[in-house]
C-alpha positions in Angstrom: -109.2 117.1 24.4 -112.5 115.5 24.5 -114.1 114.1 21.3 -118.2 115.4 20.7 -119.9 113.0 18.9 -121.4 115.8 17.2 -120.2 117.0 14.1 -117.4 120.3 14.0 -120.3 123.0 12.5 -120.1 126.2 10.8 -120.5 129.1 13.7 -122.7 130.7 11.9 -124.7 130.0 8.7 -124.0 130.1 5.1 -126.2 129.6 2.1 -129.2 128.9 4.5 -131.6 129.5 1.5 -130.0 125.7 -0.5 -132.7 123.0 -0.1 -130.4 120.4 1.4 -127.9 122.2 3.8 -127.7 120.3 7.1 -129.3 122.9 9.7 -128.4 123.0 13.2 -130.9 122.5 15.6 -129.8 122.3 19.0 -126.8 123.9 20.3 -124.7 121.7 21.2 -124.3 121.1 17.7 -122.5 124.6 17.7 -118.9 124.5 17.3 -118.3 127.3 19.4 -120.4 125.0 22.1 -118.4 122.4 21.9 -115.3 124.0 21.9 -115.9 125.8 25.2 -117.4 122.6 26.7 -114.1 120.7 25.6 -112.1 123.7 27.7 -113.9 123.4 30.5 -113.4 120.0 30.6 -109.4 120.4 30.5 -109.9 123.3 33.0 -112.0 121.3 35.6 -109.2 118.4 34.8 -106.4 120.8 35.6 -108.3 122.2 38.6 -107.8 119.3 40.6 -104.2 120.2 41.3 -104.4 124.0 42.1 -103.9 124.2 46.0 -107.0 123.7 48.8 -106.1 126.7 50.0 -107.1 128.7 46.5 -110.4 126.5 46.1 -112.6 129.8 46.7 -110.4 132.6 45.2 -109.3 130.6 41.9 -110.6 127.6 41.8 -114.4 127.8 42.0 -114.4 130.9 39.9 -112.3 129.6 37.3 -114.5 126.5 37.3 -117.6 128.9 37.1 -116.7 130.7 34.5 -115.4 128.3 32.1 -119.2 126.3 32.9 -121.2 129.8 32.4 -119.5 130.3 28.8 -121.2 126.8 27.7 -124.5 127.9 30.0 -124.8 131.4 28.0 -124.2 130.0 24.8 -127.3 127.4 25.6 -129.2 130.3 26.5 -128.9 132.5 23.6 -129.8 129.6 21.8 -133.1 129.3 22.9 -133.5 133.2 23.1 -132.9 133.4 19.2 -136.4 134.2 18.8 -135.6 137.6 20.1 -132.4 139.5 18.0 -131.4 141.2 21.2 -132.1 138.5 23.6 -129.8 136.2 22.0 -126.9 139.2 21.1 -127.2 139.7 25.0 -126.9 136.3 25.9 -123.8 135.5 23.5 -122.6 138.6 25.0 -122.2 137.5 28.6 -120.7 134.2 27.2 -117.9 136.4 25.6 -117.8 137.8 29.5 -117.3 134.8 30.9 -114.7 133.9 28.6 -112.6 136.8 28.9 -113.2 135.8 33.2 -111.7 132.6 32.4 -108.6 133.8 30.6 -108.0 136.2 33.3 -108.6 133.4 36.1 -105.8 130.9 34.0 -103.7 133.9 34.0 -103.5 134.5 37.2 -103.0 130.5 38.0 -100.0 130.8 35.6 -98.5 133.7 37.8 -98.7 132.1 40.8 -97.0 129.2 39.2 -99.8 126.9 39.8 -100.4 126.1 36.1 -97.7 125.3 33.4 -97.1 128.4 31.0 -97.7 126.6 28.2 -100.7 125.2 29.1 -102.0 128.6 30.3 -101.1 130.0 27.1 -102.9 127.2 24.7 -105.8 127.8 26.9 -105.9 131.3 26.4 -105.3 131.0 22.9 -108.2 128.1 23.1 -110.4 131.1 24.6 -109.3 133.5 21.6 -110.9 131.1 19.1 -114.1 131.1 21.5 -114.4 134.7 21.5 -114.0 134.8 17.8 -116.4 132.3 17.2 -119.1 134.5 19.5 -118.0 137.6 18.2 -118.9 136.3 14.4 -122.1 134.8 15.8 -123.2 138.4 17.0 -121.9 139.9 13.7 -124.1 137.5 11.9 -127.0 137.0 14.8 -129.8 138.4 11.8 -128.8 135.1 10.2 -129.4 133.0 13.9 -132.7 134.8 14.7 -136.3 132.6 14.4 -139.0 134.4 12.2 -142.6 134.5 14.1 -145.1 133.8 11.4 -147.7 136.0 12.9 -150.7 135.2 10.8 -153.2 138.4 10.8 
């Protein structure tokens, strides 16, 4: 698995009212970030020996959507200044992520990928989705006040 030099973080925040909490500022300091970048390393790793011949029905899609979880979650990010922007944008990372258990799947069925593998990726995935679904539940928490001054 590859190591971030970032620090693990929270998914979402707690006690963001104490003076000297640490406070996440970009996203890749988000642990669900880095988690989904780490799997799409080991998927793009794990790629290279799926067949030529599935390049454009498995292996570019896979690829794709393990990238596009990272991508969306980048995305909402910088959308938190909207509530529904960035629920939106988490949303179609938990899309991509339930694309990407469905590509390994069907690479463990056709015997292309170890079981076992498949199955800690998919389980890897669960985590993900957890982690997005928490940051939706808790996206009032996420979201940037405007200080509109009248």
């Amino acid at each position: 698995m590859i190591q971030s030099s970032l620090s693990k973080t929270s998914t979402y925040p707690s006690n963001r009212h104490i003076m000297n909490q640490q406070f996440i500022i970009n996203y890749r300091e988000l642990r669900v970030y880095q988690s989904a970048l780490d799997i799409a390393m080991q998927v793009f790793e794990l790629a290279q020996a799926l067949p030529s011949e599935e390049r454009d029905q498995l292996t570019l899609p896979l690829i794709r959507a393990t990238r596009l979880v990272c991508v969306y979650i980048a995305q909402a990010w910088l959308k938190r200044r909207y509530q529904a922007g960035f629920i939106a944008k988490l949303n179609q990372a938990e899309v991509e992520a339930a694309t990407a258990q469905v590509w390994l799947e069907f690479a463990v069925l056709c015997s292309y990928l170890d079981a076992q593998k498949g199955q800690e990726l998919h389980h890897d995935y669960r985590q993900v989705l957890a982690d997005l679904s928490r940051l939706i539940e808790h996206s009032a928490a996420w979201v940037l006040t405007l200080n509109v001054e009248s």
